[in-house]
C-alpha positions in Angstrom: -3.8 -5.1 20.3 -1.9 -2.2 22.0 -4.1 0.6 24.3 -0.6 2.8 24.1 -0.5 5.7 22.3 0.8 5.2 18.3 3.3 7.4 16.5 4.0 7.4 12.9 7.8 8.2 12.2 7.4 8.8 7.9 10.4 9.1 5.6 8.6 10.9 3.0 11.2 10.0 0.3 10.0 6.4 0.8 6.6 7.3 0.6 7.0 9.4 -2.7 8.9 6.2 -4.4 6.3 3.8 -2.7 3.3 5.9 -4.6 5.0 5.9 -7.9 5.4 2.0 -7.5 1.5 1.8 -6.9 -0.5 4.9 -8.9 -0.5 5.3 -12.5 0.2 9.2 -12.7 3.8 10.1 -11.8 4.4 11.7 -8.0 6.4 14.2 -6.9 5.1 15.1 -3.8 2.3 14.2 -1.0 -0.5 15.9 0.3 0.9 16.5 4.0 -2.7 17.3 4.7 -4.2 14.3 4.5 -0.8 12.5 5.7 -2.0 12.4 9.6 -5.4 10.6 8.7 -3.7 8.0 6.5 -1.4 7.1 9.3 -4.3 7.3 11.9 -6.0 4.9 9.8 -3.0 2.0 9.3 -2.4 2.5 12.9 -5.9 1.3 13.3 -5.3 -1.6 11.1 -1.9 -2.3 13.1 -3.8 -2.7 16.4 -3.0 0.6 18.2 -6.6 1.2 19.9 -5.1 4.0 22.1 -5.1 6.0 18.6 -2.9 8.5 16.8 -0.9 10.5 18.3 0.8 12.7 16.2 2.2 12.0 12.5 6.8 12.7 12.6 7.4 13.2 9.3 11.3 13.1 8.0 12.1 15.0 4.6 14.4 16.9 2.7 11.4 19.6 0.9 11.0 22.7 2.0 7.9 23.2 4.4 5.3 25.7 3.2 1.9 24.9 5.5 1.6 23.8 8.7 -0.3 21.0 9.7 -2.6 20.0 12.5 -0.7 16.1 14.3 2.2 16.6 11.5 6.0 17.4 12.9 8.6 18.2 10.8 12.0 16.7 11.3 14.1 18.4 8.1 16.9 15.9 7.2 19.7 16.4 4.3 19.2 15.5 0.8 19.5 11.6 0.5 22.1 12.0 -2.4 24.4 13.8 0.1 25.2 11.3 2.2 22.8 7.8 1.0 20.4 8.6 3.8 22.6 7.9 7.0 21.4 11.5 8.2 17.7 9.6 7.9 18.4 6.8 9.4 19.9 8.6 12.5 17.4 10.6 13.0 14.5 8.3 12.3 16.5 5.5 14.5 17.2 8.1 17.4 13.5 8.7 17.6 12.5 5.4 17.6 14.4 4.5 20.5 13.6 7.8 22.3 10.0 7.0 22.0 10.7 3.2 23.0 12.4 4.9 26.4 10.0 7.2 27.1 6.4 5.8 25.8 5.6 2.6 27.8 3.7 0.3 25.0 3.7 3.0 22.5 2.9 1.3 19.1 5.7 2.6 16.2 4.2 2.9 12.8 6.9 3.5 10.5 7.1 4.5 6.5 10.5 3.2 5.6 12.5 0.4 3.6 16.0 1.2 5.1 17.6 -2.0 6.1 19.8 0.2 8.4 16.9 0.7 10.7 16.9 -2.6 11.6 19.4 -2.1 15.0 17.6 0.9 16.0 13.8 -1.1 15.4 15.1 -4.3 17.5 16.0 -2.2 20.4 12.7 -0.1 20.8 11.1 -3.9 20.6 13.2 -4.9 23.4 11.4 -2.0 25.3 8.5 -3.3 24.8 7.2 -0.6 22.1 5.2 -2.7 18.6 6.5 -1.9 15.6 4.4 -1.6 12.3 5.8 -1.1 8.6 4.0 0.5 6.0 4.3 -1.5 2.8 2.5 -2.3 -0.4 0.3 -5.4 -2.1 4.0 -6.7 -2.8 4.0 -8.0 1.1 1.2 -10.8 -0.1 3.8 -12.3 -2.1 6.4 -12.7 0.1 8.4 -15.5 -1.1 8.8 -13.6 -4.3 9.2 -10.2 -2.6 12.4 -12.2 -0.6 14.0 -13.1 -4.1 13.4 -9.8 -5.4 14.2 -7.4 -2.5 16.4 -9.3 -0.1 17.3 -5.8 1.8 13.5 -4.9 2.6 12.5 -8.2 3.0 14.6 -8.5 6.3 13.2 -4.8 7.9 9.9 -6.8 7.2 10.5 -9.7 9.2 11.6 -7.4 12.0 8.1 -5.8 12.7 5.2 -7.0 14.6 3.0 -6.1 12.0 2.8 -5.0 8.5 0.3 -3.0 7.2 -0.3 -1.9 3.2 -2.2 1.4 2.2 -5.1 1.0 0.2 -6.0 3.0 -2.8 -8.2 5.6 -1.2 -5.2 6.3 0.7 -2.8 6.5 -2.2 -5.7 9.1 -3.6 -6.0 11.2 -0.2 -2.1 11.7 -0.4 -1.5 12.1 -3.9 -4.2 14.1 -5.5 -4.9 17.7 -3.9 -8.1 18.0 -2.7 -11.0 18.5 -5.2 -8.9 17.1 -7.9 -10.2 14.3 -10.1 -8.0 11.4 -10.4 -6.1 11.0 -13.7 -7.1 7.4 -13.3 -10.7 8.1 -13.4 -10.0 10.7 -16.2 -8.7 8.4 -18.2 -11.9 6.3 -17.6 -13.1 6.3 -21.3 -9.7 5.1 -22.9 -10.5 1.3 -22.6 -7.5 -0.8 -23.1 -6.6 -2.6 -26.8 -7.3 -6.0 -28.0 -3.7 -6.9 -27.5 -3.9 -5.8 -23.9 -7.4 -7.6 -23.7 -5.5 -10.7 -24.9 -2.4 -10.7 -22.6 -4.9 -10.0 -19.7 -6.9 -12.8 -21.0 -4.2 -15.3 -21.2 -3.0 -14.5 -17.7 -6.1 -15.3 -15.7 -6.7 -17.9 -17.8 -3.4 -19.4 -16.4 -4.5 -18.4 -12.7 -7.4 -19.9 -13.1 -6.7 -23.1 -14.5 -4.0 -23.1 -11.8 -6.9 -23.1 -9.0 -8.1 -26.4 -7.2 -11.5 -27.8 -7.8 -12.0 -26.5 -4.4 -10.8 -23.4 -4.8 -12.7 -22.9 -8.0 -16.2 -23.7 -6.0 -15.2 -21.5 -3.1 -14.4 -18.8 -5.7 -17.9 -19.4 -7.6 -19.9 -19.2 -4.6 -18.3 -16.2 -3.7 -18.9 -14.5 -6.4 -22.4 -15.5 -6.9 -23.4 -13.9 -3.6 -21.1 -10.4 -3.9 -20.4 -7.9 -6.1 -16.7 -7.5 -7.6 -14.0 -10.1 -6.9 -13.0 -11.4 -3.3 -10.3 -9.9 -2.0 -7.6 -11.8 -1.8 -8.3 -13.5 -5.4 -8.5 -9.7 -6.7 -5.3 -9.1 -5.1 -3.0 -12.4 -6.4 -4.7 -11.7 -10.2 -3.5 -8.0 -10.1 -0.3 -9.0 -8.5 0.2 -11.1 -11.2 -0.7 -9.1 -14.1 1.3 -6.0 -13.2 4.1 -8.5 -13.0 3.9 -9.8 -16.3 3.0 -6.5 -18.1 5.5 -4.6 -16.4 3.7 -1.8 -15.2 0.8 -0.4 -13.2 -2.9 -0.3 -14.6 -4.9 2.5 -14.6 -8.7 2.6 -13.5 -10.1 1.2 -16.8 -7.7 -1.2 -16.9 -8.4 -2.7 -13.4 -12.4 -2.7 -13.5 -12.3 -4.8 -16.8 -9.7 -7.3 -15.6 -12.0 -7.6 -12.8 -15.3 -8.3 -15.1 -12.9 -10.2 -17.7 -12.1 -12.8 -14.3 -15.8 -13.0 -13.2 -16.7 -13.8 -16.6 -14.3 -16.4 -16.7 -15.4 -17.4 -13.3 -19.2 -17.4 -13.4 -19.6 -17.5 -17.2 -21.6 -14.3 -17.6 -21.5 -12.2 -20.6 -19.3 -9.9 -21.1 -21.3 -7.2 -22.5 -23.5 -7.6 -19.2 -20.5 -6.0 -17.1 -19.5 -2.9 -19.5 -20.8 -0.9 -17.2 -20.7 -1.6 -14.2 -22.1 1.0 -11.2 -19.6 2.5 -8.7 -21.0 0.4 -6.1 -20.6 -2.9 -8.0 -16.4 -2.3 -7.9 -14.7 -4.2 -5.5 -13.2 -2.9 -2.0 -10.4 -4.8 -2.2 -6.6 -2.9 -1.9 -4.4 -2.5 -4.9 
């Protein structure tokens, strides 16, 4: 735990790709708006208790609003020279606040290996580092073989941290707007996706210890949804193996279709389930 101050330092063109990685509609922008609460809320999560200070936020987009806590550093087009201009200024910063802010805690939105220097010697300072990832940090092995490059600006921060879906939603989807996930609610996957998604928790779940398979049980028996990190290894696991994303509908029923498997119940008892009977677990 840190009772410094926390800054984010955002490169929104990380954030952008990192959003159309994780939600099912295409993104070509954020909602700056809600960008300072999302940060305030991962610094939480990273350990900063002396809270938010204000959100830096690095792009190449023109700026059309201001916003409360949210300071714009404009920075060339990536394509013009692969980001260096980025990395300098989001690197300077980083060591400026290092020098300057006693314990500050550094929550930064960026897979550039080239930080790495810059992050290494606002840690010698004494400042904590946290990067903003995804649910692909749970697998890290795998992320490691994938993603060599990111994988190494991981293991140089104190902390990771992953944004959860309501977050994805607050910075995605303009405010009042109804997400294109939930709009697309009552077009319930095929029997051929039924039958891949089938096949694959089968194959998780007959991959879990007779231990693991009680733990799981009892869990389930006592909550509503799936436990966490269970929901998060399955969906890991399917996007992998499909190759994509899945929208709302298609999460909620692999989520019934493992705690059928799981507990035995009936499918047709879980069609439709209330709101409150979904899982919080991140995506």
């Amino acid at each position: 735990m840190s009772t410094g101050p926390a800054i984010a330092l955002v490169d929104e063109r990380y954030l952008i790709w990192l959003a159309s990685q994780t939600v099912s509609a295409p993104v070509r922008t954020l909602q700056r708006g809600a960008l300072h609460g999302v940060m305030a809320q991962l610094a939480r999560a990273g350990g900063a208790e002396g809270g938010l200070l204000r959100t830096v936020l690095f792009t190449d987009q023109a700026c059309t609003e201001l916003h409360d806590d949210v300071v714009i550093r404009t920075v060339p087009a990536h394509a013009s020279d692969g980001g260096l201009s980025l990395v300098r200024a989001l690197g300077g910063e980083l060591a400026q606040l290092a020098r300057h802010q006693p314990g500050v805690t550094l929550i930064v939105a960026s897979d550039d290996e080239r930080l790495i220097p810059y992050i290494d010697e606002a840690q010698w300072r004494g400042a904590r580092v946290v990067l903003v990832a995804d649910d692909s940090v749970h697998d890290f092995a795998r992320l490691s073989a994938d993603d060599p490059s990111w994988a190494r600006l991981l293991l140089q921060a104190d902390r990771r941290v992953a944004l959860s879906p309501a977050a994805w939603d607050a910075l995605t989807q303009p405010a009042g707007a109804e997400s294109t996930d939930a709009g697309r609610e009552a077009d319930q996957p095929d029997e051929h996706w039924r039958a891949e998604v089938a096949r694959i928790i089968d194959q998780w779940w007959s991959a879990q210890t007779d231990d693991e398979r009680i733990d799981l049980t009892a869990a389930m028996r006592v909550q509503q949804g799936v436990p966490a990190e269970a929901d998060r290894s399955i969906l890991m696991q399917v996007r992998r193996e499909l190759g994509r994303n899945l929208s709302f509908a298609e999460k909620r029923l692999m989520r019934e279709m493992v705690r059928h498997i799981v507990l035995g119940e009936d499918a047709a008892s879980a069609e439709a389930p209330a709101p409150e009977a979904l899982p919080v677990a991140q995506d």
